[in-house]
Every structure is written in C-alpha cells, then in structure tokens.
N, C-alpha and C positions, 0 to 999 in steps of 0.2 A: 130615939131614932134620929138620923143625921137630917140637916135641915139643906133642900138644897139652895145654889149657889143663886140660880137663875131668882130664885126669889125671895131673896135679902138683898137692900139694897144700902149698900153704904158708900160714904163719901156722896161729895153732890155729882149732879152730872157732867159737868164740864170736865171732872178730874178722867170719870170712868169715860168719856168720848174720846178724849185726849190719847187716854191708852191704850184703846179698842183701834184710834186710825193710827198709833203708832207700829200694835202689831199686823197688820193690814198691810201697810207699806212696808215693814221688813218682810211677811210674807211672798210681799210681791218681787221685792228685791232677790225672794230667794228662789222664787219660781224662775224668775228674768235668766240669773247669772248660773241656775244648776248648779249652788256649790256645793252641795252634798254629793252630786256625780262623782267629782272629781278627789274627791276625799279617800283616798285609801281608808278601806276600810273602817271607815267613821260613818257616824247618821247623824244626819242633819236634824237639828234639834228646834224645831217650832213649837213654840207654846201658844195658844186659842182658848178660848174660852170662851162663850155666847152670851154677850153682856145683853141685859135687860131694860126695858126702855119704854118709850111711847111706839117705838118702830122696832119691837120684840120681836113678832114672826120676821121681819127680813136679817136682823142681826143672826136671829135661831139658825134661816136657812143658808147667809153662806158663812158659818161658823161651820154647818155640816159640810157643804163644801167645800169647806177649806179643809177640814179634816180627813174629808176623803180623796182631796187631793195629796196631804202627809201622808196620806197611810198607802197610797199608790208609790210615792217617793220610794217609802221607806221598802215595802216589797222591790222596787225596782233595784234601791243599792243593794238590799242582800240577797237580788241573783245577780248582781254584778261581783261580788265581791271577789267571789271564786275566778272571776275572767282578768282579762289581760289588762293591764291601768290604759286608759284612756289618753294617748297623746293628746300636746295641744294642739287647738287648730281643730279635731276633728267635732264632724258634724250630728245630729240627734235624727235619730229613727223619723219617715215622713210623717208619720202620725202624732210626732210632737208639736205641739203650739207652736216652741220655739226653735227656728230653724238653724242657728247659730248661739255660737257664743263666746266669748273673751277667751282666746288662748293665754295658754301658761305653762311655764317649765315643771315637770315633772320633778321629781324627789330623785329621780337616778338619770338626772339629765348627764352629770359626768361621765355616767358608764354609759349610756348611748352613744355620749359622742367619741367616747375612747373605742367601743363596739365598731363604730363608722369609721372608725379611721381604721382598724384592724381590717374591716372589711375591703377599704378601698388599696391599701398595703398589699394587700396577700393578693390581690386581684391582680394590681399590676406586678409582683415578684410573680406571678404564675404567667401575666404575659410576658415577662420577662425571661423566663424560662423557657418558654415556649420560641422564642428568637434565639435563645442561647442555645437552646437545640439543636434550630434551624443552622444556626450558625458551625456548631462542631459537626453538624452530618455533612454539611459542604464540605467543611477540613477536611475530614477525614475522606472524602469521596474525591478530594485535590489530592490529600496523598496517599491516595491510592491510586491515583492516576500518574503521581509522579513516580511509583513505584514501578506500573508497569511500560512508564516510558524511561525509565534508568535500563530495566529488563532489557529494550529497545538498545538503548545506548552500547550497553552490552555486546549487544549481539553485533552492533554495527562496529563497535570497537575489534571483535574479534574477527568479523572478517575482514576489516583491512589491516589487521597483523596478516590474516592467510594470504592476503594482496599483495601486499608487502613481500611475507615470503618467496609468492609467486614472482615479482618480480627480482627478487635475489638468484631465482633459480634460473628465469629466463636470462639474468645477465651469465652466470654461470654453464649454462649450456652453447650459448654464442661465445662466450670463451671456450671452452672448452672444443667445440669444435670447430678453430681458430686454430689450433694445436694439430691438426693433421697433419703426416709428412710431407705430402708431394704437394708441387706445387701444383699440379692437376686438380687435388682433394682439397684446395682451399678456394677455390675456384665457388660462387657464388650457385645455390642449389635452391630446391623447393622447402627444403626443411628452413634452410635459412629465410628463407620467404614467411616460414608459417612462425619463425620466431618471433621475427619484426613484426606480423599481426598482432601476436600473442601480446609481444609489450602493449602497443597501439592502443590495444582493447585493455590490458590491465591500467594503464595508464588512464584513460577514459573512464572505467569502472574506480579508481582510485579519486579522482576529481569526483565525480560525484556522492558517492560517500564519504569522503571529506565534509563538502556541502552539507549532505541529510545529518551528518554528526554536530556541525555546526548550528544549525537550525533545532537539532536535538537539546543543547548545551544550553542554546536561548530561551527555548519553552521549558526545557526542568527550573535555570530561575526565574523566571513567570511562575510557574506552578509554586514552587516555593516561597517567593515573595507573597503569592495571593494565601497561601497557606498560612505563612505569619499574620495576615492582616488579619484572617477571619480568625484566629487563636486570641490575636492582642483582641478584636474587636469585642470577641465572645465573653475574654476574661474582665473585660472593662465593664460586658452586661450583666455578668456573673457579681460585682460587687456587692450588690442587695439581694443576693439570693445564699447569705450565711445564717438566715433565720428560717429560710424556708430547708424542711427536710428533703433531703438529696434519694428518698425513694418515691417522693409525688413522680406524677409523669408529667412531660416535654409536652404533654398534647399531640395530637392527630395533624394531618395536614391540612383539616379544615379549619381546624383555629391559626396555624399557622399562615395559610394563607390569607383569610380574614385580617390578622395581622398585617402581614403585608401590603396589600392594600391599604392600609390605614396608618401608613405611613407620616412621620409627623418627627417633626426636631424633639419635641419633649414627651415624643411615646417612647412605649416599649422599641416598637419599631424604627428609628430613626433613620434618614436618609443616607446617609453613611451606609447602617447595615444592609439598606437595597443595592447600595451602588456594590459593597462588596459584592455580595452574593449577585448579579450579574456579571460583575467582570471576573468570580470566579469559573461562573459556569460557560462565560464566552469560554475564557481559560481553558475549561473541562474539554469541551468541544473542539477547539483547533486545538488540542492534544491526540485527543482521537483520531482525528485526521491526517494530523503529522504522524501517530503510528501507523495506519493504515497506509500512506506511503513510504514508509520507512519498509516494511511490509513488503507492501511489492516491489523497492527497492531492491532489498535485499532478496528477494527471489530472483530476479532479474540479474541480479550481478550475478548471486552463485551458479545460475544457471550458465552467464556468459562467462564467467571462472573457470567451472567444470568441461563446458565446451570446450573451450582455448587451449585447456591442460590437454585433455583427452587428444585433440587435433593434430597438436604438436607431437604428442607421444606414437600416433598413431602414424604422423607421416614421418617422423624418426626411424618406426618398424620398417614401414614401409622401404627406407632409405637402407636400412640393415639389411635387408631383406635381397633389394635389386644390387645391394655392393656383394651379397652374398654370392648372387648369381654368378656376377660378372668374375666374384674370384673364381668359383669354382672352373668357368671357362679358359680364365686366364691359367692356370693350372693343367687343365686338357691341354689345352693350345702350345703353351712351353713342354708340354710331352713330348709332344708330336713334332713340335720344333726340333727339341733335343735328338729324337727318333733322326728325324731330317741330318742334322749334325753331324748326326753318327754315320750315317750311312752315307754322306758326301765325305766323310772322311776316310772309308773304307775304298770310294769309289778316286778318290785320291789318289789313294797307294796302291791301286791298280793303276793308273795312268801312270805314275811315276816309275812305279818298276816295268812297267812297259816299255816306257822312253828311253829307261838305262838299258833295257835288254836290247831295243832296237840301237843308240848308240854303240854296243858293245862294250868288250872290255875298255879296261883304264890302260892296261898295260899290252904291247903287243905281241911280248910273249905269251901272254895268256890265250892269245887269236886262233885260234883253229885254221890248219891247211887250205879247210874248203871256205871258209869265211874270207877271207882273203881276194881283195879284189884284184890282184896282181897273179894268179895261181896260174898254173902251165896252163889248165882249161880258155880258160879265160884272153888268155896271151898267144895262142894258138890259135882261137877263133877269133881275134883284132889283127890278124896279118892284113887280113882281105877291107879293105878303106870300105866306109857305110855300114859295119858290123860291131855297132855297140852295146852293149846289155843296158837293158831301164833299171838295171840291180842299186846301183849307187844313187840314182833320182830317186827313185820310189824310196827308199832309205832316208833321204834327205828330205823327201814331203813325209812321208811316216811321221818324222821325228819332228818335222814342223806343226803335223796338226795334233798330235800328242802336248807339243809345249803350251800350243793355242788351248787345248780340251783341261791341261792340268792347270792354268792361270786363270781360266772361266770358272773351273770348278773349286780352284780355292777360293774367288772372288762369292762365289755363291756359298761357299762354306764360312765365309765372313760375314756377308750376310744374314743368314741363320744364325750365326752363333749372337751375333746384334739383337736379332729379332727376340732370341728366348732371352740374352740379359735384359732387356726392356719387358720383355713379359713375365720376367722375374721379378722386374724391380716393380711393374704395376703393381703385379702378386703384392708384393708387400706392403705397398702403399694400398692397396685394397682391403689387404685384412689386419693392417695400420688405422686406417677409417674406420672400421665396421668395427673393432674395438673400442675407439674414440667416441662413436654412436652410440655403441652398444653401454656406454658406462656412462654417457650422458643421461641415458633413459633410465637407466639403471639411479644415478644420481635423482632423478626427476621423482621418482616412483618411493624414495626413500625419503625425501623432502617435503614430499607433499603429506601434509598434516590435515588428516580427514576431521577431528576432534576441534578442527579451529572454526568449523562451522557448525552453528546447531543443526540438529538430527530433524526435527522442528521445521527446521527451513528448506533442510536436503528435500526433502519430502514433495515439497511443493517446489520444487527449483527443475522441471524438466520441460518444460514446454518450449523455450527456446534451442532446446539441444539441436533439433533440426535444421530450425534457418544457421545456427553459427555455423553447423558441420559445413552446410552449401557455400557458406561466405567465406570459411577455411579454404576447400576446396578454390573456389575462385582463384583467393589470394596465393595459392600454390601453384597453378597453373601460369598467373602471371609472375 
C-alpha cells in the first residue's frame, strides 16, 4: 500500500519551509490579481500540498483552506466559461474579498474597437440622414411652393394679355366711334364718358398687376435660389451616406427635431443647415402670402374688368338704343314734313291759277265782251260824273293779295322742304351712328376673350360688379 506524503519526511527543513512560503505567496498572488478569471477558458493551475512539521495541524488546516478556496476558483471559472469575457476594468461580485483589480486588453480588443467605431459611424450616417431628410422635405415643399406660385404667375400673366386686350379694344372703339358722319354725332356723349373710365380703370388694374407680377418674379427666384441651397446643402450631407442602405428610414420628426436643437459646426446638424431651413420656410411663408394676395388681386381686377366691359357695352346699347328712337322719329317727322310739302305745293297752284284767272287773258283778243271794262254797259253808266264800278279796284286788290298769299306760301314751302332735307340728312346721320355703335359693340363682344381668364377666378370675381356699375353710372352722368 502507498505510503502517505504527509508522513515521510525528506530533505531538511529549511528546503521544505522555503517551498511551502513560496507556494503561499504565489497562492496569494493569485487570489490578489484573479488571473484565472480572466483566462478564456483556462484554469488556474495551483499546486498545495500540506507539508508536515513541528506546526503540522496549522500547515494541515490552511492547506485545506487553500484548497477549498482552488476548488471554489475552479467551480466559479467553469460557470463563467460559457458567459461573456470579462472586460478590463470591470469589478467582482460584493461578496468577493477583492473589490478590484488590474485591468487589461482583452484578446479581441481590435474587434471591439473596430465594433465602436462601426457603432459611432452608422449613428452619425443615420443622424445624418435624418438632416438629409429634413433637408429634401423643405426642397421639395420650396418647390412645391414655387410651383404653385408660377400657377400664380400664370394666371397673372394671362390676365393682363386680357388687359391688354381690353385696352386695344377700348382704343379701337373711341376710334371707331370717331368715325361718325355728322358733325352733330361726334360731338362728345355719355358712351364716350364711359370709355375714358374704362381706359382709367384698365390702366390702373394694368399698373397693379404689373406690380404683383413683378413681386411674383422676385419670390420664384427666392424660392429657387433657397431650393438650390437646401439640394447643394442636403447633397453635401448625403456624402457619408453611400454605405448606409438607402431603404433605412429618415427618422420621425422627433429625432429630427432633437437634432435640430443640437445644432453644432461638427454635427450632423450644422448651423448652416438651420440657417437654410429657416430662411427656407420664412421663404415658404411670404410665398403664401404673396399668393393669397395675388388672389384677391386677381379677383379684384377681373371683377373691375368685367365690370368696365359689361358698362361700356351696356351704355353703348343704351346709346343704339335712344339713336334708334330718335331715327325712328326723325322718319315720322320728315313724313309729315314731306305730307306738309306736298300739300303747300298743291295749295300753290291754286293761288297761282287763281292770280292768272283774276289777271285775265295774256292776249286781248282772247277777252270776252262782258269782261271788258270799256263795254257799252259800263260806258253808259259813267255819262253821269260820281258813277264808278269798284270792278277794276277790287281786281287790282284780288290780284295783290293773291301775289302776297302765293310768295308767303312758297316762302313756307321752302321752308318745309329745308326742314324734311335736314331731317333727311339727321335720318342719316342717325342710322350712320347707330351702325357705327352698333359694330363697335359688335367688335367689343367678338374681342373679348372669355378663355384669357381662369374659370377659377371668374367664379369668385363678382362682388365688386355692383359698386363699378354705380361708379360707371356716375361717370356717365357726368
């Protein structure tokens, strides 16, 4: 049978002391520093042994000791083995003696810190994205605003071509009815009154949408300029983001806002990209605004447009209308003239053949016996002095107020016959006018191009019809 250790003794004592407090102090070295903890996988390898002695029982008891603190070790690394390696630096359970201990690099220190750097990388490419986001939903929200302020532009464009129009037409109908015969009919009227407003007011509606067009021109390159910035700004944040895949998401407006805030030269978010994106969205904003008056701009005019149009056309009718009157009168009137004419000319040549019958014949052979103011009758009863016939007086006044009645009455048939050529010639000069009216309007109604305004705008364009009609009205009066 085997002989045990504890009781054979060899070597002297000095040697066995020597290497009983050598493994003592490695023991304790290894208890101090845990480096079997940290050992992937390995066990800590302490050899003991209970060297025998004069001081046997205490060497016996912490050799057991020590042994059961190895054998606590060794159970503790192989339920660690299966767990996660032990950074340096970290600290031991409270219930350990030793509350610390010497940090040290791990065996996969380089993939940790390649790991760290992937992690801090992809963090800022994802806030970076998250700005880049931010950044193309302004663009696009810039042009989309610039789109529907060109819309705008559009529309303001086309109605002062209709302006325009309008005022080629109102030069053309004061020409035109410039062109009347008489010089009665060019004589200054209410239509002509209602032209000159027409221009006034087209002219006035033409200056100001000039104006809103111009102020339109200045905010589309504002919108565009700010639309370039935030594209260049966005593709410059976009540089580090050709490793990250382009189906992650932009993030929420909570990270982006978060961002924002935390604004910084060397973040994601840099000052630059705040300043854009407020002076985008002031941008955004007095775009709004300038459409919204461009808006009631453009109702405003079409309304005072259509007014003006309608006014003028209206007191044009009107004008066609009372010249109608006046011909149809003047037509009665030289009727009845003419009638007059006729019947002083009848009433003539009775006076005339009157006169001659009372003068008598031309020849005095032609004279009858008893006609004869020399006859036996006659000459018989002038023996006796005081016995004269009133035959030859009365004759001789006859034939005087005959000449008087037939010089009155041609003078009155010259007259008349004056009276119906002047109400001939108004006649003409009347339905001269009402022609020249009539094809003004006519022209007006054919020129006017309903299509140069949006449908859009017509719509909401009536509220002023009534004060223009009243200010028409006015201006025609005086």
């Amino acid at each position: 049978m085997p002989v045990p250790l504890g009781s054979v003794t060899i070597g002297p004592q000095s040697w066995r002391d020597g290497t009983a407090r050598s493994i003592r102090r490695a023991e304790s070295l290894v208890r101090q520093t845990r480096a079997g903890r940290s050992a992937a996988g390995g066990r800590p390898r302490s050899v003991s042994f209970a060297p025998m002695g004069a001081n046997g029982t205490a060497e016996t008891d912490e050799y057991k000791n020590t042994a059961e603190e190895a054998g606590l070790r060794r159970d503790s690394i192989c339920k660690n083995k299966t767990g996660r390696p032990q950074t340096a630096g970290a600290r031991f359970p409270s219930g350990s003696r030793r509350t610390s201990v010497v940090p040290f690099p791990p065996a996969s220190l380089r993939e940790h810190c390649a790991a760290a750097s992937v992690a801090v990388a992809g963090g800022y490419m994802r806030r970076v994205r998250e700005v880049e986001g931010q950044l193309r939903r302004q663009a696009g929200r810039v042009t989309e605003e610039g789109t529907k302020l060109e819309r705008e532009r559009g529309h303001l464009e086309r109605t002062l071509r209709s302006i325009t129009t309008n005022l080629t037409v109102n030069r053309r109908s004061s020409e035109g009815r410039s062109r009347r015969p008489s010089t009665a009919e060019t004589m200054r009227d209410g239509a002509d009154g209602l032209l000159l407003w027409e221009r006034k007011e087209l002219v006035d509606l033409k200056r100001d949408l000039e104006g809103a067009l111009r102020s339109t021109l200045t905010q589309l390159q504002a919108l565009g300029q700010s639309s370039r910035r935030l594209q260049d700004c966005a593709c410059e944040r976009a540089r580090v983001l050709e490793l990250l895949p382009h189906s992650a998401s932009a993030g929420g407006r909570d990270s982006v806002a978060q961002t924002v805030r935390q604004a910084d030269p060397i973040s994601p978010f840099t000052p630059e990209c705040k300043r854009l994106l407020e002076s985008s969205s002031l941008t955004v904003s007095q775009s709004q605004l300038l459409r919204e008056s461009i808006r009631r701009t453009l109702g405003s005019a079409i309304s005072r447009q259509n007014a003006a149009h309608r006014t003028v056309n209206d007191g044009l009718v009107k004008k066609i209308a009372e010249t109608v009157g006046l011909q149809q009168s003047l037509t009665v009137t030289s009727a009845a003239t003419r009638q007059a004419v006729f019947r002083k000319q009848r009433e003539i040549d009775c006076i005339r053949h009157s006169h001659d019958r009372a003068q008598g014949p031309e020849y005095s052979g032609d004279m009858l016996s008893r006609e004869k103011l020399h006859r036996p009758l006659v000459q018989v009863y002038q023996r006796h002095p005081g016995t004269q016939l009133p035959e030859a007086a009365r004759l001789i006044q006859g034939s005087a107020v005959l000449r008087r009645c037939l010089s009155s009455s041609e003078g009155e048939q010259q007259r008349l016959q004056r009276a119906c050529l002047q109400l001939l010639d108004d006649l003409r000069g009347k339905t001269a006018a009402a022609q020249v009216d009539a094809g003004v309007v006519r022209m007006r109604r054919q020129l006017e191009d309903r299509r140069a305004v949006p449908s859009v705008l017509q719509q909401g364009a009536t509220g002023l019809c009534s004060e223009l009609s009243t200010a028409a009205a006015c201006a025609e009066r005086r």
